[in-house]
N, C-alpha and C positions, 0 to 999 in steps of 0.2 A: 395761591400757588398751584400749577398743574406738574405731574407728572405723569409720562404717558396718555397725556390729556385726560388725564382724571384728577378733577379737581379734591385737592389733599388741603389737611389744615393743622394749628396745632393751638391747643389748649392751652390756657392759661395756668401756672403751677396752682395744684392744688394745696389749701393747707390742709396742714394738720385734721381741723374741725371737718373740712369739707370731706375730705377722705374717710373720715369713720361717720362722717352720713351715709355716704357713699357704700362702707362696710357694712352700716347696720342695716340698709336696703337688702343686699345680699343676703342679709338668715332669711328673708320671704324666700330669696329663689333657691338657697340649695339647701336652709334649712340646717346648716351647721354654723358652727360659733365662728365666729372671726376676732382679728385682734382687734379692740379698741384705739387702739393708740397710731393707728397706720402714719406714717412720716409722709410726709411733701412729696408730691408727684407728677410727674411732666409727661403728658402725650403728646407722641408725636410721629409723621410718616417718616422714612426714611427716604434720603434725598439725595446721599452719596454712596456709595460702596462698602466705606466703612461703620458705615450704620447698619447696612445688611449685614455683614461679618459679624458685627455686634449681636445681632441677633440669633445669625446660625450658631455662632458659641453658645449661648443658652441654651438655645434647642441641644445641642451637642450636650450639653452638661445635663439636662434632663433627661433627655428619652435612652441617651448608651451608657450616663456615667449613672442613673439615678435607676432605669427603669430597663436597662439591658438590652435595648434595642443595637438590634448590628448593621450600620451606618457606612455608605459609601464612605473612601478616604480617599476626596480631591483633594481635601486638604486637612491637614491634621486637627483633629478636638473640634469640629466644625460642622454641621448639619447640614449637606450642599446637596439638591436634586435638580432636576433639568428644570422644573417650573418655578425655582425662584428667582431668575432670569426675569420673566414675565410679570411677577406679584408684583402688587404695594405691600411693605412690609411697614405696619405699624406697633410700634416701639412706647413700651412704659417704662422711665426713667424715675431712679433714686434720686430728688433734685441734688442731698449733700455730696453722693460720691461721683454723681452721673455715671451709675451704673445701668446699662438698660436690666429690668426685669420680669418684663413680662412682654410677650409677643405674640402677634397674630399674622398672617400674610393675606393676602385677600386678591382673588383670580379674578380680574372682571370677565364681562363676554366678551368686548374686543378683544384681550389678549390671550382668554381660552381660544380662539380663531384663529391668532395665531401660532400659538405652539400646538395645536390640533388634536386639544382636551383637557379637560381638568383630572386632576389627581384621583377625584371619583371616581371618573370613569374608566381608569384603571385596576379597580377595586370592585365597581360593577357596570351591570349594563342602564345605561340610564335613557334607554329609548325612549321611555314615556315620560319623559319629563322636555323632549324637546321643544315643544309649545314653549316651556318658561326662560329657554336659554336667554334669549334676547336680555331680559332686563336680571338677569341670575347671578350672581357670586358665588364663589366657592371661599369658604374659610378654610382656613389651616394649618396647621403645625402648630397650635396655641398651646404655649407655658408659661410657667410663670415660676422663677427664680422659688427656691423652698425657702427661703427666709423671710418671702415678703407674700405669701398664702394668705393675705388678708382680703378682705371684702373691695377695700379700696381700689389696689390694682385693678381686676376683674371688672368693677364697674366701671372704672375711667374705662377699660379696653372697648368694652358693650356701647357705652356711650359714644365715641368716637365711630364706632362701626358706623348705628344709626345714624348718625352726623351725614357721614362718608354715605351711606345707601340713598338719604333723602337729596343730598346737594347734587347727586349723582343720575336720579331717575331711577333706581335701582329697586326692585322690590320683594326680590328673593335672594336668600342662602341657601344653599346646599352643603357639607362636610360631610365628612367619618368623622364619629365618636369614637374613641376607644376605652375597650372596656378590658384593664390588664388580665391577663391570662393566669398570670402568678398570683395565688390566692391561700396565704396560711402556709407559705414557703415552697408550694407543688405548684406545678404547671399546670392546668385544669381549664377546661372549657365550660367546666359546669357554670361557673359562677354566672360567663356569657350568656349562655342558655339559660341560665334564669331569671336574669333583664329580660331577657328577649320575651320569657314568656309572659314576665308582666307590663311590659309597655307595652306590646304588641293589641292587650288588651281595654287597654284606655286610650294610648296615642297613636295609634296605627293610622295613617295616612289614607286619603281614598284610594279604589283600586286604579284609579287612573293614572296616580302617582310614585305605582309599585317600581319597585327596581327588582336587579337580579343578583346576587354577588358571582365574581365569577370565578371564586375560590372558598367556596359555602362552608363557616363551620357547619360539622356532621353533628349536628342536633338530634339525629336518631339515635347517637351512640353517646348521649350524655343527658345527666341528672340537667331537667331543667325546674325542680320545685323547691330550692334551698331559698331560704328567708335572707334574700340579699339586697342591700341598696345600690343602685346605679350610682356610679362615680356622682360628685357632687356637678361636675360641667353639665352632666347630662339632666341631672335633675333642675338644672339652671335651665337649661335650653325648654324641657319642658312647659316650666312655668310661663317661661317667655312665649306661648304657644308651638312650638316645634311640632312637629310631627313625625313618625319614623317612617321611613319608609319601605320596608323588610329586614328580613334577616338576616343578620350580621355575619361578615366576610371574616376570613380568616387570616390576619398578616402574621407571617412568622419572622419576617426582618424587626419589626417592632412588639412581637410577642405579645398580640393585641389582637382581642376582637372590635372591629368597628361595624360601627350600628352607623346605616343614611340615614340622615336625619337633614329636613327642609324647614325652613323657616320663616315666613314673611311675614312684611313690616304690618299687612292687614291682618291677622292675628293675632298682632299683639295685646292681651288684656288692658284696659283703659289704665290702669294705674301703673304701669308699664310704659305704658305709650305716653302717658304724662311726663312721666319721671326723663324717659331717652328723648324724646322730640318735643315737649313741653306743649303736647297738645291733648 
């Protein structure tokens, strides 16, 4: 199946068993427990309308009803921005309720070309990454329902990326991370600034790859040495070799620091690259 002449697919349901392999793979990458018991799970692209809707309702129900982000209203309880027009929106379904719950959207270059940018690069300047546009994606808006925070989701979602980037020609990611602002019930930047100053130190991208943010949190004006771990996404991306690419922007609509962060399918570590492409 193509859409948008990108070739899309969809997975076979997963059981039971296969989903908490799936989950237990996960403590390598972010390192926190997951449930064992993850239920039957179906990926898939979306390929009507009401599949997108399906999805911007999740979105909606996480990032303004869970995490307080203040959210255009085209249309009520619904997470709608000018570039998911453009996306493949790929969808993790509950197989007994077919509920979707967990979601990704994903920018090729053709279609960054035509809505004339990715979502990055409204958040920074990403001059020096134009060498990789050609073969580059952008990820984003990824959640995933609070009830189903298991390992399972998560990896069917990774696994179908990979799928989608190799059948694709595809060989880099780009996104924002975000690192929530609200930390111990206060509004705080520190915590950002405290990521920042420890990945900066181990994952820091070359400088060829630098970006700009073009709304800088003020890192001169905040604690960046507090003993904090990077969201679990982020500690996942890492593992999977990511890279950051500077200093995290400041969104006040989603009350989130985001951290660039690049990722190609060539660095991924061997057991990694086993596990998503079976090679």
């Amino acid at each position: 199946m193509e859409v948008n002449g990108i070739k899309v697919g969809e997975m076979e349901h997963q059981s039971g068993s296969a989903a908490s392999a799936a989950a237990s793979a996960l403590v390598n990458l972010s390192g926190n427990a997951v449930d064992s018991n993850a239920g039957k799970i179906s990926v898939s692209w979306a390929c009507h309308q009401d599949e997108v809707r399906a999805a911007q309702r999740l979105r909606y129900q996480v990032f303004a009803l869970e995490m307080g982000a203040t959210l255009p209203t085209t249309l009520a309880l619904h997470d709608i921005d000018l570039f998911d027009n453009y996306c493949e929106h790929l969808l993790v379904r509950d197989v007994p309720s077919n509920e979707v719950i967990g979601t990704y959207r994903v920018l090729t270059p053709a279609q960054a070309q035509r809505v004339g940018s990715t979502y990055s690069d409204t958040e920074f300047d990403l001059t020096r990454l134009r060498s990789l546009r050609e073969r580059m994606v952008e990820l984003g808006r990824s959640c995933v329902h609070p009830d189903h925070r298991h390992g399972g989701v998560v990896m069917a979602l990774w696994s179908a990326l990979a799928a989608f980037m190799v059948r694709n020609q595809l060989d880099t990611m780009i996104g924002c991370a975000s690192i929530p602002m609200l930390h111990n019930g206060v509004v705080s930047g520190d915590v950002a600034a405290s990521i920042w100053n420890k990945v900066r130190q181990t994952h820091l991208a070359h400088i060829d790859h630098h970006v700009r943010p073009r709304r800088p949190l003020p890192l001169d004006k905040l604690v960046s040495t507090l003993d904090v771990e990077p969201p679990a996404l982020i500690k996942g991306y890492l593992r999977l070799g990511a890279k950051v690419l500077g200093p995290p922007a400041w969104d006040p609509d989603f009350n989130s620091a985001d951290l660039p962060m690049l990722m190609r399918i060539e660095d991924l570590p061997p057991r990694y690259r086993k596990h998503f492409l079976g090679a």
